[in-house]
C-alpha positions in Angstrom: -32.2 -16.1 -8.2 -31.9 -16.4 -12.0 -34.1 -14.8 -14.4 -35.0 -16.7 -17.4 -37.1 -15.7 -20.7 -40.3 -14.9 -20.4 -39.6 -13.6 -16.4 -40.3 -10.1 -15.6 -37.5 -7.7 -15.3 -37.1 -6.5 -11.6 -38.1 -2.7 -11.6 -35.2 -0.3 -10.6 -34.8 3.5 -10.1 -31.1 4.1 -10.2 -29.1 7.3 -11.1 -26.9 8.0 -13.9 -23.5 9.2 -14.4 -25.8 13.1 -14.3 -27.3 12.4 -11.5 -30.8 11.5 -12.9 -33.1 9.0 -11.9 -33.5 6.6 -14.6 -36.0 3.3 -14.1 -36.9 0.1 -16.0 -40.3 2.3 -16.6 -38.6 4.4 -19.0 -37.8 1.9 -21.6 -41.1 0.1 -22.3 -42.5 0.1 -25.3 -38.3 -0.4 -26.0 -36.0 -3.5 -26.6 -33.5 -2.8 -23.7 -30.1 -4.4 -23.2 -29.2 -4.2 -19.2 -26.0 -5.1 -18.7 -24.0 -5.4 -15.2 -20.4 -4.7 -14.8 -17.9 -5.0 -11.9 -16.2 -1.4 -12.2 -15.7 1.6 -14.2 -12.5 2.1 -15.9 -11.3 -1.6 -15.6 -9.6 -3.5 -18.4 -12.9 -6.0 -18.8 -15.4 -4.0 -18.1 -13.7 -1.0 -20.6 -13.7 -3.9 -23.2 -17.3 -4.6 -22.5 -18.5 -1.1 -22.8 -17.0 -0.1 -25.7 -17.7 -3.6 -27.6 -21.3 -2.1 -26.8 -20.2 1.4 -28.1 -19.2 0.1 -31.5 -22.0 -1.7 -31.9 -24.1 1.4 -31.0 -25.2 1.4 -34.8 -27.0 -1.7 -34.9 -28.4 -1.6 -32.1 -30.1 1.7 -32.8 -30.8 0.4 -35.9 -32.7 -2.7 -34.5 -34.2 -0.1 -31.4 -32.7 -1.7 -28.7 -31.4 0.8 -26.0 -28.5 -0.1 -23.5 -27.5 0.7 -19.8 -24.8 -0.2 -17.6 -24.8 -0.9 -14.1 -22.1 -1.1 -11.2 -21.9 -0.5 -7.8 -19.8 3.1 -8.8 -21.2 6.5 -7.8 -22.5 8.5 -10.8 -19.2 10.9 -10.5 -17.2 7.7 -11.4 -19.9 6.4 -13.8 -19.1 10.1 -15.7 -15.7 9.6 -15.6 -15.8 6.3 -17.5 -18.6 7.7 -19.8 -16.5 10.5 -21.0 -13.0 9.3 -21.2 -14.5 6.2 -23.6 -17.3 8.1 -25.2 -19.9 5.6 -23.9 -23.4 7.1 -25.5 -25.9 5.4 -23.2 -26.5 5.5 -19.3 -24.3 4.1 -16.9 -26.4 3.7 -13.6 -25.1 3.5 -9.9 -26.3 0.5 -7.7 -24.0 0.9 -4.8 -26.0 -1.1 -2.3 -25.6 -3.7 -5.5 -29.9 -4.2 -4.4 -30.8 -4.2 -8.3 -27.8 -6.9 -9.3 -29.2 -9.1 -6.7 -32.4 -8.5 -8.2 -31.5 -10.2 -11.1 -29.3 -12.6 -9.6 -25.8 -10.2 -11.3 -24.2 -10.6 -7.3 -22.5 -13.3 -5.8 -19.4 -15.1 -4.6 -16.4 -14.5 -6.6 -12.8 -15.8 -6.2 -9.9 -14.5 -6.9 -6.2 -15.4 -6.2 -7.3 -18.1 -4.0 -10.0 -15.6 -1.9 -13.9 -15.4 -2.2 -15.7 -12.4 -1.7 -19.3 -11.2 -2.5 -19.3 -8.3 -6.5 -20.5 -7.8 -9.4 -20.6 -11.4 -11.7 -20.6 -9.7 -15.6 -24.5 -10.4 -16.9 -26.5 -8.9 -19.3 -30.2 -9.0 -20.2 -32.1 -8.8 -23.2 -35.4 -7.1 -22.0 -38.5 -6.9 -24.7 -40.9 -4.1 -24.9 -43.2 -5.4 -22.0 -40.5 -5.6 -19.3 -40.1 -9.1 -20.0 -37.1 -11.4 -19.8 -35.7 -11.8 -23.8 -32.7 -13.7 -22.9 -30.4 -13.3 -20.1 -26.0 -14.0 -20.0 -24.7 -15.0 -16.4 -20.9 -14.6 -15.9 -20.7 -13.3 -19.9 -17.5 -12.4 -21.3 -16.8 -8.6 -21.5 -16.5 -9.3 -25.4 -19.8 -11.9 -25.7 -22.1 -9.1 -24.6 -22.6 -8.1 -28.2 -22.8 -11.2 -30.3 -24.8 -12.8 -27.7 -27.1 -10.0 -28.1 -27.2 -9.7 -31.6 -27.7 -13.6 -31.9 -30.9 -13.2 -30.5 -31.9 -9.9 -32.2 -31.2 -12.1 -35.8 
């Protein structure tokens, strides 16, 4: 199922790389930049999150707050967190229920063999819980600009 602008954001109550519950509920009133990522500590998805690191700065700067998801436990989510410095929650969906919420899981290929994961998305949420603009199968690097485009 894709989610396009103006759709609501599916709720979710995941935990974080601490092992607290955080939930689409804590965000409102905030611009909130969800983004979903096949697995900690991989080349892509390192790329991804600290493209979203750097860009920390404007981002605060325009209030938009960011989390990651994955299927990884939070002790793996902690790992990645520290080792790059990421500043912003990075939430475990292990039964990947919340990326096929918003339409983040499907098949995949690769070397020649299809299997269900993670595809890279992210999603631009306004302050109501609504749909700003949404990236299916983004770039690790596109993330960023894509968001900022729409934050211009």
């Amino acid at each position: 199922m894709a989610l396009n602008p103006g759709d609501p954001a599916p709720d979710f109550h995941l935990l974080d790389q601490h092992g607290d519950t955080v939930s689409l509920s804590d965000f409102k009133g905030d611009l909130f930049l969800l983004y979903f990522y096949p697995k900690a500590d991989t080349p892509g998805c390192t790329t991804q999150a600290c493209c979203l690191r750097d860009a920390m700065p404007d981002f605060e700067k325009s209030g938009v707050k960011i989390c990651g998801v994955s299927p990884d436990e939070p002790a793996a989510q902690r790992k990645f967190a520290e080792k790059y410095s990421l500043p912003f929650p990075l939430l475990s969906d292990p039964d990947h229920a919340v990326a096929e919420a918003y339409g983040a899981w499907g098949e995949k290929s690769l070397y020649g063999k299809t299997y269900f994961g993670v595809i890279r998305s992210s999603f631009l949420i306004d302050q109501n819980g609504l749909i700003l603009d949404a990236w299916i199968k983004v770039a690790p690097k596109d993330t960023v600009p894509n968001a900022q485009n729409v934050l211009a």
